[in-house]
matplotlib code that plots the C-alpha trace (Angstrom):
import matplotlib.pyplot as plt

x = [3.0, 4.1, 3.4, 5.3, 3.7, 1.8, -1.6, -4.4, -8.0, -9.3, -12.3, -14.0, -17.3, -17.9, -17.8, -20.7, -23.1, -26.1, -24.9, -26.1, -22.2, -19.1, -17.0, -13.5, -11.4, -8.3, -4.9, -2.0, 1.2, 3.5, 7.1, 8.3, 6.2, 8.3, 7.1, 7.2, 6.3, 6.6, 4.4, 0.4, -2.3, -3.1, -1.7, 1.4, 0.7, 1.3, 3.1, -0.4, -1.6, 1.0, 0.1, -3.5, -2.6, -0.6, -3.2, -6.1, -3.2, -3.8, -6.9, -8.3, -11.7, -9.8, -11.6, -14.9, -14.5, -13.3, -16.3, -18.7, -16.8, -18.0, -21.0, -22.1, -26.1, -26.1, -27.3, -25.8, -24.0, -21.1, -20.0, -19.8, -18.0, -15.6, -14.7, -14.8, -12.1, -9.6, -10.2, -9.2, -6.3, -5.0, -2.8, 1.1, 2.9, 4.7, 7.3, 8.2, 11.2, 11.8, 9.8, 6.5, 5.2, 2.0, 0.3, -1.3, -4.3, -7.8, -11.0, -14.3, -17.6, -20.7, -24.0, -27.3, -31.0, -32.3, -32.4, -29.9, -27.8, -24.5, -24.2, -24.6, -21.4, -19.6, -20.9, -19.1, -16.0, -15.6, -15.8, -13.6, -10.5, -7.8, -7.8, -11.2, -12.6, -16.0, -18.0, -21.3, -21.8, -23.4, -20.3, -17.7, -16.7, -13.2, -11.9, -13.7, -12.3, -8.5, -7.8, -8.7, -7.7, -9.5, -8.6, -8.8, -11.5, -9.0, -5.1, -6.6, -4.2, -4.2, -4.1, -4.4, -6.9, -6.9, -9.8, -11.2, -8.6, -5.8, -6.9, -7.2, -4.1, -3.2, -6.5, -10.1, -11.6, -15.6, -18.3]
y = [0.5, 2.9, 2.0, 4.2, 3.4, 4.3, 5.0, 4.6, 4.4, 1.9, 1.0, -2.2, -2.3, -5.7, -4.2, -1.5, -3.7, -1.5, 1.1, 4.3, 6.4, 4.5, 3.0, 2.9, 0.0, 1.5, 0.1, 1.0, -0.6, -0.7, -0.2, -0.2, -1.1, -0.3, -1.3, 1.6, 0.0, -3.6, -2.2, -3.8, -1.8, -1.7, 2.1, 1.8, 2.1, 5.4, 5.4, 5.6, 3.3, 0.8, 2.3, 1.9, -1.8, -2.5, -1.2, -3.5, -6.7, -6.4, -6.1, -9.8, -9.6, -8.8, -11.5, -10.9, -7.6, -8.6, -10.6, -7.7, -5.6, -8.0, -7.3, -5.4, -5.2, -8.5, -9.9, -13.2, -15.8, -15.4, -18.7, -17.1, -13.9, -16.0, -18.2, -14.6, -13.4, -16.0, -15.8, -12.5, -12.7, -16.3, -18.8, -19.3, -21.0, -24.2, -26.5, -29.3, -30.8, -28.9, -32.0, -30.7, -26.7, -26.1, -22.9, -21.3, -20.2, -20.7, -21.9, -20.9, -22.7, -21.0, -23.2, -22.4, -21.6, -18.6, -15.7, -16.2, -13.2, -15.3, -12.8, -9.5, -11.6, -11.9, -8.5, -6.8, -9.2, -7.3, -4.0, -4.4, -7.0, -5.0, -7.5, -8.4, -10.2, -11.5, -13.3, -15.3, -19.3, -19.0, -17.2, -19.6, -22.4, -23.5, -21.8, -18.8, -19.4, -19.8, -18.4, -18.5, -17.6, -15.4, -13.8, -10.0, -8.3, -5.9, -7.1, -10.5, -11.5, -14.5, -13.8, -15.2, -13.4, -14.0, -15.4, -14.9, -16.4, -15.7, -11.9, -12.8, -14.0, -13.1, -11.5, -13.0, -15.0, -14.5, -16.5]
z = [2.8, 0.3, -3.7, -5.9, -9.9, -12.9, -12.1, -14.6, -16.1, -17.8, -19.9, -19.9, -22.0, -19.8, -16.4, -18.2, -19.0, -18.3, -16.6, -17.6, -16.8, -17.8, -15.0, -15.2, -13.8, -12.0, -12.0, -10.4, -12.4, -9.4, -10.0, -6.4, -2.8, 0.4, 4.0, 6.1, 9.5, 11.2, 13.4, 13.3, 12.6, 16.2, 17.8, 20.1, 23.8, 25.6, 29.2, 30.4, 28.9, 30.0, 33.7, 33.5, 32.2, 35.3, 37.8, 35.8, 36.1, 40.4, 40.4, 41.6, 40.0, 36.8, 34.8, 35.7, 34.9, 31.2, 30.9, 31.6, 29.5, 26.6, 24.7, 27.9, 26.1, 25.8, 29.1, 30.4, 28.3, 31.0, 29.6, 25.8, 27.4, 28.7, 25.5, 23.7, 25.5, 26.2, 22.2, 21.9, 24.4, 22.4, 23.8, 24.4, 21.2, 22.7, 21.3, 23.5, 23.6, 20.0, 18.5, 17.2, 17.5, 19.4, 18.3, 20.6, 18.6, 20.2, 17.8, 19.1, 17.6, 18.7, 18.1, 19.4, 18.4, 16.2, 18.3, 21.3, 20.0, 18.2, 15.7, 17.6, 19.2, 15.9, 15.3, 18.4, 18.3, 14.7, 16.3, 19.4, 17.7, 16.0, 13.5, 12.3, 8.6, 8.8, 6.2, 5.8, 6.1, 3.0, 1.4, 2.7, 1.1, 0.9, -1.6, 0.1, 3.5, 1.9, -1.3, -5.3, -8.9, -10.6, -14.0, -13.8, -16.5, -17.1, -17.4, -18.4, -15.8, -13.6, -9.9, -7.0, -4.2, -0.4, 1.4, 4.9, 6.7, 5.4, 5.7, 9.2, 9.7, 13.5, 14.4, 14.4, 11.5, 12.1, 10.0]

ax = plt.figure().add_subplot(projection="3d")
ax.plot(x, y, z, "-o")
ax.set_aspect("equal")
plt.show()
């Protein structure tokens, strides 16, 4: 994205509230935002890439190898791996018979006792998926989760600010 605008400083006495240096609340008063790329985030294969990915596709113990290749410190859970990956790989959007659309988005709930490594999960999915937001339970209520209004302290300005998962929107929402 390119943002072509005003730039600018502003002071707010409410966002200094014992601080002992002033802190400036920049703006940027955008008169024009072009999309340079439809591309993701994600870096476009090379040849070898695409090679490499062909030679994995024949190999038949493809899937277990997958699964090892998840959190590989973590030892067992094959089960977890397993769920973590079809995750990460997703599902096939259906619509059959043109009467109702299927998305082929897969949920995974992980539950179990302190200590039995679900966040050092969340904590590598974040790392590896090229489109990662995580948050806290504690932080994520609905609004949290989706989105809110929040008037800004600068503008005075209404807006509205995304939440968890709609910044994950196509990637991996992890709480």
């Amino acid at each position: 994205v390119e943002v072509t605008g005003v730039y600018t400083n502003n002071y707010d006495g409410s966002l200094n509230a014992g601080q002992s240096f002033p802190i400036f609340a920049t703006v940027i008063m955008a008169n024009h935002v072009l999309k340079k790329d439809d591309r993701s985030a994600v870096r476009a294969l090379t040849d070898d890439d695409v090679k490499a990915i062909l030679a994995l596709s024949k190999d038949e113990r493809i899937g277990e190898r997958l699964i090892a290749s998840i959190a590989p410190s973590i030892f067992g859970h094959e089960d977890v791996k397993r769920a973590i990956a079809l995750c990460l790989f997703g599902g096939e959007p259906k619509n059959p018979g043109q009467k109702h659309k299927v998305r082929g988005d897969i949920n995974l709930l992980i539950c179990g006792d302190p200590g039995t490594a679900k966040s050092q999960f969340l904590k590598y999915v974040e790392k590896i998926a090229p489109r990662a937001v995580f948050t806290t339970g504690q932080g994520a209520s609905a609004v949290g989760l989706t989105a809110y209004v929040q008037r800004s302290p600068v503008t005075r300005e209404w807006t509205l600010e995304a939440g968890a998962l709609v910044l994950a929107d196509h990637g991996v929402c992890l709480i």
